[in-house]
C-alpha positions as CSV (number, residue, x, y, z in Angstrom):
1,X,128.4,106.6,86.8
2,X,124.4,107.5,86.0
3,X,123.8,109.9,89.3
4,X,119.7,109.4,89.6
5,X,119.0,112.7,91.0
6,X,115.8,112.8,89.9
7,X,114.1,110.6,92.6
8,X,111.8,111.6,95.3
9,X,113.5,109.7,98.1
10,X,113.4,111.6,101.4
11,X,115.1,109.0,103.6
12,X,116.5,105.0,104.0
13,X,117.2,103.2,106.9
14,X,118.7,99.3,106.8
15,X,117.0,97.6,109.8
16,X,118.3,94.0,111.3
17,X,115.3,91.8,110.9
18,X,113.8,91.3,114.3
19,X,116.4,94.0,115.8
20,X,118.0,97.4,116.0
21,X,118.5,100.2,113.5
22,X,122.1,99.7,111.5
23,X,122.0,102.7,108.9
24,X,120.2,105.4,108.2
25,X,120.5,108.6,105.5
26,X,118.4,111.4,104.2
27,X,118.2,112.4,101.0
28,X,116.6,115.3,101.7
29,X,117.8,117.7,104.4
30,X,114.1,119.5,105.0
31,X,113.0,116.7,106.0
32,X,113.4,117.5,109.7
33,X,110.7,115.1,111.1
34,X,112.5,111.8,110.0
35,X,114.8,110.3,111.8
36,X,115.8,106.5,112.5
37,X,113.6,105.6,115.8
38,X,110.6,107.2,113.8
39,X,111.3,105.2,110.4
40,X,112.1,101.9,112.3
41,X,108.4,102.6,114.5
42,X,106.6,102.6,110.9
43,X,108.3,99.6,109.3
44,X,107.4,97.5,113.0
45,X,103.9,99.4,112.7
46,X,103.9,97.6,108.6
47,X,104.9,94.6,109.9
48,X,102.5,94.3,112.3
49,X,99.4,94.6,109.8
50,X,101.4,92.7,106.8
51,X,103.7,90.2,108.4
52,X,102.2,87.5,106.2
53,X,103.5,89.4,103.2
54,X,106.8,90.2,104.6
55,X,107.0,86.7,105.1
56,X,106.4,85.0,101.7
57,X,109.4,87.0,101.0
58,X,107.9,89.5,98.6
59,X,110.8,91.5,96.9
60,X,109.6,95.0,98.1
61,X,106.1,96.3,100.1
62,X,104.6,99.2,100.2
63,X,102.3,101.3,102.4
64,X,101.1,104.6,101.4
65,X,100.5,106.8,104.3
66,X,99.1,109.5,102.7
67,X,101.8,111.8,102.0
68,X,104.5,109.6,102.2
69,X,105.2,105.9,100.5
70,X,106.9,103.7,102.5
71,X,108.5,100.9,100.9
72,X,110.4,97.8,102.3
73,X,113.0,95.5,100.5
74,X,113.4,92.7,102.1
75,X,117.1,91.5,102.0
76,X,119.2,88.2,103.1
77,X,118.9,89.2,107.1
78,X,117.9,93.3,106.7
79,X,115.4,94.9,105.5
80,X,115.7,98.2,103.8
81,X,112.7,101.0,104.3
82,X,112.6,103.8,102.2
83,X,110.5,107.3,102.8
84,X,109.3,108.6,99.6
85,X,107.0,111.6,98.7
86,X,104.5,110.6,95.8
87,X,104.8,108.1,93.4
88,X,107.2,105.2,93.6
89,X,110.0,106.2,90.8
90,X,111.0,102.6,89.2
91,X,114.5,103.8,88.2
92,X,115.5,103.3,91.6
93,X,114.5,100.1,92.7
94,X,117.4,98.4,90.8
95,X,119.7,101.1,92.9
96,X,118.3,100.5,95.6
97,X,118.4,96.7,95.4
98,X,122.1,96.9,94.3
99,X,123.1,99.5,97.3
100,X,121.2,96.9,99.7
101,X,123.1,93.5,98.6
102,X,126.2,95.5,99.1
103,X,125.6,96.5,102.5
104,X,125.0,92.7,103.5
105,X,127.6,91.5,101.9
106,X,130.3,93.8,102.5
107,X,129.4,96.0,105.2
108,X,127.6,94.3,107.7
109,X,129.6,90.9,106.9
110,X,131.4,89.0,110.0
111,X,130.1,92.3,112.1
112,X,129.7,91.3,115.5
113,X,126.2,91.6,117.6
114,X,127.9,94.1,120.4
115,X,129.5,96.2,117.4
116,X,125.7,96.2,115.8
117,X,124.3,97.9,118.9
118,X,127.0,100.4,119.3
119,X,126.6,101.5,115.6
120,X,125.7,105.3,115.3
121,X,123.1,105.0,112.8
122,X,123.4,108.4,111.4
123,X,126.8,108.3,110.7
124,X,128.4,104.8,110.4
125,X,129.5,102.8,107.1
126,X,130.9,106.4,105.8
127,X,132.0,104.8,102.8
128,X,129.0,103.4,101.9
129,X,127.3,106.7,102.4
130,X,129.9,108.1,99.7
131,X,128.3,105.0,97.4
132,X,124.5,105.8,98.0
133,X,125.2,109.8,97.5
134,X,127.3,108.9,94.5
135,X,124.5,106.7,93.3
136,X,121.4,108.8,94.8
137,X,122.6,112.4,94.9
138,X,120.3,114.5,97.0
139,X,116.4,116.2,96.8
140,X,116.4,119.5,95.4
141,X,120.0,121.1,96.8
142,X,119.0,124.7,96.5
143,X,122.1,127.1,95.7
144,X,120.7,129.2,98.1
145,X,121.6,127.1,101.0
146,X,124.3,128.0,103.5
147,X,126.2,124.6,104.5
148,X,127.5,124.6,108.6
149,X,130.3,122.8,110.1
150,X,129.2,119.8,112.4
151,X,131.2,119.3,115.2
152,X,132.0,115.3,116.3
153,X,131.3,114.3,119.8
154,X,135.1,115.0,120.5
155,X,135.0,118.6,119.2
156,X,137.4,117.4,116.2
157,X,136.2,118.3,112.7
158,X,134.6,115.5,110.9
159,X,135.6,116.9,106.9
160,X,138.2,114.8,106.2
161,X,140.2,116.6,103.6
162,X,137.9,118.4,101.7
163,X,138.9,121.3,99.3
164,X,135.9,123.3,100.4
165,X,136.9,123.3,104.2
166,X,138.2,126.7,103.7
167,X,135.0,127.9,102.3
168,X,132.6,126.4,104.8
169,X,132.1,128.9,107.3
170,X,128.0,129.1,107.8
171,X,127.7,132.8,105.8
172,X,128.7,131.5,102.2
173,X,125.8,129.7,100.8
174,X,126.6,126.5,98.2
175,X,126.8,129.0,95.2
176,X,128.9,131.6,96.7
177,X,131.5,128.8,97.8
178,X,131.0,127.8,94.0
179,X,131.9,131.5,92.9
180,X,134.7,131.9,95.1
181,X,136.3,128.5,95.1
182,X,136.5,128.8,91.2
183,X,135.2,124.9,91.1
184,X,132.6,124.1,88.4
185,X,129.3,123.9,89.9
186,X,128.8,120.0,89.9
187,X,131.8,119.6,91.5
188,X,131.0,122.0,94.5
189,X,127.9,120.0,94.7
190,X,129.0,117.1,94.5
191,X,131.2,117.5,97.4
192,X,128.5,119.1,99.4
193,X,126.8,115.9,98.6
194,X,129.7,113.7,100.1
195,X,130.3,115.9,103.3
196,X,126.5,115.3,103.9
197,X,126.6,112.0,103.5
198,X,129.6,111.8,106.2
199,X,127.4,113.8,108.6
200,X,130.1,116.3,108.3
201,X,127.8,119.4,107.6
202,X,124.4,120.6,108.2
203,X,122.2,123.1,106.2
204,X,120.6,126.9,106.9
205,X,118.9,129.1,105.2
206,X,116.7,126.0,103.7
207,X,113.3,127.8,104.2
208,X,111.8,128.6,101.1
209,X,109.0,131.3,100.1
210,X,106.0,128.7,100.2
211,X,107.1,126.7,103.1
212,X,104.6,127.5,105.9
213,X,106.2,128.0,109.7
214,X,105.4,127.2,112.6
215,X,106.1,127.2,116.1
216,X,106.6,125.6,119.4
217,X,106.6,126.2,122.8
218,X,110.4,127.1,122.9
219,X,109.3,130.2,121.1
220,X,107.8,131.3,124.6
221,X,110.8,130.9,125.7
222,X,112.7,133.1,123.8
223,X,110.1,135.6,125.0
224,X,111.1,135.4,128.5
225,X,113.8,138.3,129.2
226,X,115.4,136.1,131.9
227,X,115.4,132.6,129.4
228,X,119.0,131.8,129.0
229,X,117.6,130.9,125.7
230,X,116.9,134.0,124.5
231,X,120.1,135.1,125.9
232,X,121.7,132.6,123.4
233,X,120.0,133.8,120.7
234,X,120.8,137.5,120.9
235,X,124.5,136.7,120.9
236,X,124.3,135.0,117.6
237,X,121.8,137.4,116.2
238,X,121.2,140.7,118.3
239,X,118.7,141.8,115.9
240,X,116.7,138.8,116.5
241,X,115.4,140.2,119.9
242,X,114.1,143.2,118.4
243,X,112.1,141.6,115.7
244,X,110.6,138.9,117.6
245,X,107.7,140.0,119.4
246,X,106.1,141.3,115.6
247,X,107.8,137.6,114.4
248,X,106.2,135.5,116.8
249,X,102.8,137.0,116.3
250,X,103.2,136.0,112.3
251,X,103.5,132.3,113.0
252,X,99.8,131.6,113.3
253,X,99.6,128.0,111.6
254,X,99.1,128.8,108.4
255,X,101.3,132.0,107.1
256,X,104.0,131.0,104.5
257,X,107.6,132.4,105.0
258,X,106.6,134.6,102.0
259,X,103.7,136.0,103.5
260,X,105.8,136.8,107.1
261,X,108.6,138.4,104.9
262,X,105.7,140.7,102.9
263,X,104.4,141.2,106.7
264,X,107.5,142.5,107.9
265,X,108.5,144.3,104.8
266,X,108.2,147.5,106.5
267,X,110.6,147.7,109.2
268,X,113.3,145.0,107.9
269,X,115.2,143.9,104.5
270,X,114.1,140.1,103.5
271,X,117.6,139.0,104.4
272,X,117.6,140.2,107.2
273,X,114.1,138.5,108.6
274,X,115.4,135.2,106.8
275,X,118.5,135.2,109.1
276,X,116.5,135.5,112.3
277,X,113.8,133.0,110.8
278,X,117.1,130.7,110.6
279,X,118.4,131.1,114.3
280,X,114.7,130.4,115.5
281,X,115.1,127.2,113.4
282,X,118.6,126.2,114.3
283,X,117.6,126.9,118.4
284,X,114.1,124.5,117.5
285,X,111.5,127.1,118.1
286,X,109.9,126.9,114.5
287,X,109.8,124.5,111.8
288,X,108.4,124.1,108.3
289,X,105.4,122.1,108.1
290,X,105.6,118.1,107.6
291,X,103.9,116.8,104.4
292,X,101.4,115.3,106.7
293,X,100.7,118.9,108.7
294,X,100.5,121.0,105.1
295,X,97.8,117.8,104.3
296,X,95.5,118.5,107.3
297,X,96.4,122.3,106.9
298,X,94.8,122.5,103.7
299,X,91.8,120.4,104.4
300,X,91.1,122.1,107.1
301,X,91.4,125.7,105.5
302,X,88.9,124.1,102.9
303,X,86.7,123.4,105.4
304,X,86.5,126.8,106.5
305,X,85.7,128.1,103.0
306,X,82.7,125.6,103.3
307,X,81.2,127.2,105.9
308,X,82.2,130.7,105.4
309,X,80.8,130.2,101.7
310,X,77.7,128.4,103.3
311,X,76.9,131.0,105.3
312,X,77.1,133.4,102.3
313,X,74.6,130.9,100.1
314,X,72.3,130.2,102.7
315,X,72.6,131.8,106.1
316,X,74.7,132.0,109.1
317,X,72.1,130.9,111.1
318,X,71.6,127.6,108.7
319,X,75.7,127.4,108.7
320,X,75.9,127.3,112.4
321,X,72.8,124.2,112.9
322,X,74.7,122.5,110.4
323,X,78.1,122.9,111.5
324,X,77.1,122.1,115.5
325,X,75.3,119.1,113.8
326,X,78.5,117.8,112.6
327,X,80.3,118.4,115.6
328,X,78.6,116.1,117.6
329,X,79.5,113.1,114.9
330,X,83.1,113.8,115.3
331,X,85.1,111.6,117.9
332,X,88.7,112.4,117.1
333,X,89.1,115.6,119.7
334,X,91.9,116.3,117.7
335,X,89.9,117.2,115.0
336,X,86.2,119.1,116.9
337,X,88.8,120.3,119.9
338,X,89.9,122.9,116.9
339,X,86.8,124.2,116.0
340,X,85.6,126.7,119.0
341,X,81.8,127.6,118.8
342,X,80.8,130.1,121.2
343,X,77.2,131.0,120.6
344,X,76.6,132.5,116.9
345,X,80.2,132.7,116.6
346,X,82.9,130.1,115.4
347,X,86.7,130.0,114.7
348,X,89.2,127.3,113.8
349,X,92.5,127.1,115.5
350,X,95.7,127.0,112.6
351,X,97.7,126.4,115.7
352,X,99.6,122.5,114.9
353,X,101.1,122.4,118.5
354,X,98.6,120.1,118.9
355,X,99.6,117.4,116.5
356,X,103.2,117.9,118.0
357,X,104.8,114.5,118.5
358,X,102.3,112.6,116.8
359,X,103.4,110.0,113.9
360,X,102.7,110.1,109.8
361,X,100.0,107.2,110.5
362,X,98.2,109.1,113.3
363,X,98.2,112.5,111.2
364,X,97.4,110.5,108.7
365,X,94.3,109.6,109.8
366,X,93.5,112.8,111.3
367,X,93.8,114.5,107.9
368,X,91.1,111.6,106.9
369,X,88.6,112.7,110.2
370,X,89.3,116.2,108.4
371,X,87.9,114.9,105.1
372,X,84.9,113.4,106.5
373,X,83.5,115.8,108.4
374,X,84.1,118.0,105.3
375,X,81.9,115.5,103.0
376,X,79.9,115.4,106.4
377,X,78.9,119.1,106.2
378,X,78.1,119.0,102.6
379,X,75.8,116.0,103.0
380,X,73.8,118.5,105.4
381,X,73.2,121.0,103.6
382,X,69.9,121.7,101.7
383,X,69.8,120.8,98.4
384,X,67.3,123.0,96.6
385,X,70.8,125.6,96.7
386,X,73.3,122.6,96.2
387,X,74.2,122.8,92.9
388,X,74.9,126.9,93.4
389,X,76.7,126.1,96.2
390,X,79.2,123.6,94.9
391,X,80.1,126.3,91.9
392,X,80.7,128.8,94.5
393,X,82.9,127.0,96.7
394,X,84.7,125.4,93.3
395,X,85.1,129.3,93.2
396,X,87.0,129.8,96.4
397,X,89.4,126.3,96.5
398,X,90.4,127.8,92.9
399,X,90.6,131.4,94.0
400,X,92.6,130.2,97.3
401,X,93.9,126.6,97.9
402,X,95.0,125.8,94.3
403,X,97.6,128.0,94.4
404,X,98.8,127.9,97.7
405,X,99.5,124.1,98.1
406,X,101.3,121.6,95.7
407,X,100.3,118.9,93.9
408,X,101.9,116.7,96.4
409,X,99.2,118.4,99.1
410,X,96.4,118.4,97.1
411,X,96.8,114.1,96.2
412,X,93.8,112.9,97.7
413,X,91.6,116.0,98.1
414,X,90.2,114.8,94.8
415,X,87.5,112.8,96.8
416,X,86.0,115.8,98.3
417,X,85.6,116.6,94.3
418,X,83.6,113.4,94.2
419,X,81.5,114.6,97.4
420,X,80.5,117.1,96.5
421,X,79.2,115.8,92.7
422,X,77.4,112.8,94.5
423,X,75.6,115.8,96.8
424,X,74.7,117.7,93.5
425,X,73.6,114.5,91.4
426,X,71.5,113.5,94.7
427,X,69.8,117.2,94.5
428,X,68.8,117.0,91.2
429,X,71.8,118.9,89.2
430,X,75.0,118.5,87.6
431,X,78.2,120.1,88.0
């Protein structure tokens, strides 16, 4: 069987058209933020703006929200929604198509309506989980992940008979367990790949060196000496409570895991401030950016590098007017609440508690106030320096934002590129 691991799926879900969640997967375990009642929101959110085309019965739809394709395949009485990052891989849609026909016809055939609304989404139809991993596989399984034993409602183990129970113990990460269990590789994996798909095991040690952290308000918590919270996490890591005030201070909004570690690098070994990084994400006080938060992240760091550069090229004095100018345009507060002006002064607030519990199309159009009041800004600048201006800040996004986000981030920042040439061509110059 052709594994198509290749893909960029992040997520499906099998919706009853009209009703209730049946099935839903990821494909990729760092993507924290999705889960069914989310997915199934944004397919009745697509529905609601192209019911017409849902209704002619066109084969698949798709809405790009930015950061994320999401595309629906409509089936006999379900419709599948998939969560994608970047472009729509056409290898898959045959897959996909196939997988979909089998759930209706198989799976969900003769199932009674009260059985439907009792259905854990996450874990039911475990055997057609095996079929989409074996057909799917996973996003980017890192070696370097530690897999952890899920316990079922029942405290019971929910492996099965699995030859790498004895190896699963939330220390030995995926290539340790391939080392010691002296299985080949692709076997190990694809067992991990099964035992995920059964809901049977969860992942640590998933942050990677660009990811950027952030945290939440349960992070206060664990700040309290009395927070039985805290209490909870010094029994699992003692060593946790001693580096978390210097921690906490690090996760600012816009530091990458690799930048705490380097930050730190003085007082503990990178293992070491990786496992306490993990217990703060397993207890939910910090998470790795979305692909929609990196998106407004980056647009808004690029906005600061417009200014800071404008004041640099023309004056701060000039900056300010201009920036204050701006400001009064904007009428998303999620966007001008950020930026703090306080008489010649002015700061921007990394901190994405603010966006907490907000949904990809929301963000999504934050991240587009972003980009206007970006081209906004440039617009108002004078143009007898325009031309010089625009190399200069060309300068700092290569110098600072080219290699600090992915391509993925950067899709769609292009048309700040075409801002700023349009400024320039206005002004009398090329660039």
């Amino acid at each position: 069987m052709h594994v198509l691991s290749g893909h960029n799926i992040q997520a499906i879900l099998i919706k009853e058209r009209g009703g209730i969640p049946l099935f839903f997967m990821k494909l990729d375990p760092k993507a924290q933020d999705l889960d069914p009642i989310l997915v199934s929101g944004f397919f009745t959110a697509i529905q609601s703006f192209s019911k017409e085309v849902i209704e002619r019965d066109s084969p698949i739809l798709q809405v790009n929200y930015g950061a994320r394709l999401f595309t629906v395949m409509t089936g006999k009485t379900t419709d599948l929604v998939v969560v994608s990052m970047g472009e729509w891989v056409e290898e898959v849609t045959p897959v996909l198509q196939s997988l979909h026909e089998e759930f209706e016809t198989i799976w969900l055939k003769g199932m009674s309506q009260k059985k439907k609304d009792s259905l854990k989404v996450d874990t039911a139809f475990p055997k057609f989980r095996e079929g989409v991993i074996q057909n799917l596989s996973f996003r980017k399984l890192s070696g370097s992940w530690v897999p952890l034993l899920v316990e079922s409602d029942d405290d019971t183990s929910v492996y099965g008979d699995s030859v790498l129970e004895p190896y699963i113990d939330g220390v030995r990460s995926i290539d340790d367990i391939a080392r010691e269990s002296g299985l080949r590789q692709p076997d190990v994996i694809s067992e991990i790949n099964r035992l995920w798909a059964l809901g049977a095991i969860k992942f640590g040690s998933t942050l990677g060196k660009a990811d950027i952290v952030v945290s939440n308000s349960k992070i206060d918590r664990l700040m309290q000496a009395t927070s039985p919270l805290r209490a909870e996490l010094g029994r699992k890591n003692p060593d946790a409570l001693t580096l978390l005030p210097r921690l906490s201070a690090l996760f600012d909004g816009r530091r990458t895991v690799g930048a705490i570690v380097e930050s730190l690098s003085d007082i503990k070994a990178e293992s070491e401030i990786l496992q306490v990084m993990d217990n703060l994400m397993e207890v939910g006080a910090i998470t790795a950016l979305s692909p929609e938060k990196r998106r407004i992240l980056l647009v808004k760091e690029a906005f600061e590098l417009a200014v800071r550069v404008c004041e640099v090229l023309y004056s701060p004095e000039e900056a300010l007017t201009w920036l204050n100018e701006c400001l009064g345009r904007v009428q998303a507060p999620e966007v001008a609440g950020v930026i703090k002006v306080t008489g010649s002064d002015w700061v921007i607030d990394y901190d994405s508690r603010l966006y907490e519990g907000l949904d990809p199309r929301t963000l999504m159009d934050l991240y587009a106030e972003w980009m206007k009041l970006l081209a906004q800004f440039v617009s108002a600048l004078d143009p007898n320096r325009l031309t010089k201006y625009a190399e200069a800040l060309t300068d700092a996004f290569d110098g600072y934002l080219l290699g600090r986000y992915s391509q993925n981030d950067l899709e769609g920042f292009e048309e700040f590129s075409f801002w700023l040439e349009l400024n320039c061509a206005k002004a009398g110059g090329t660039h």
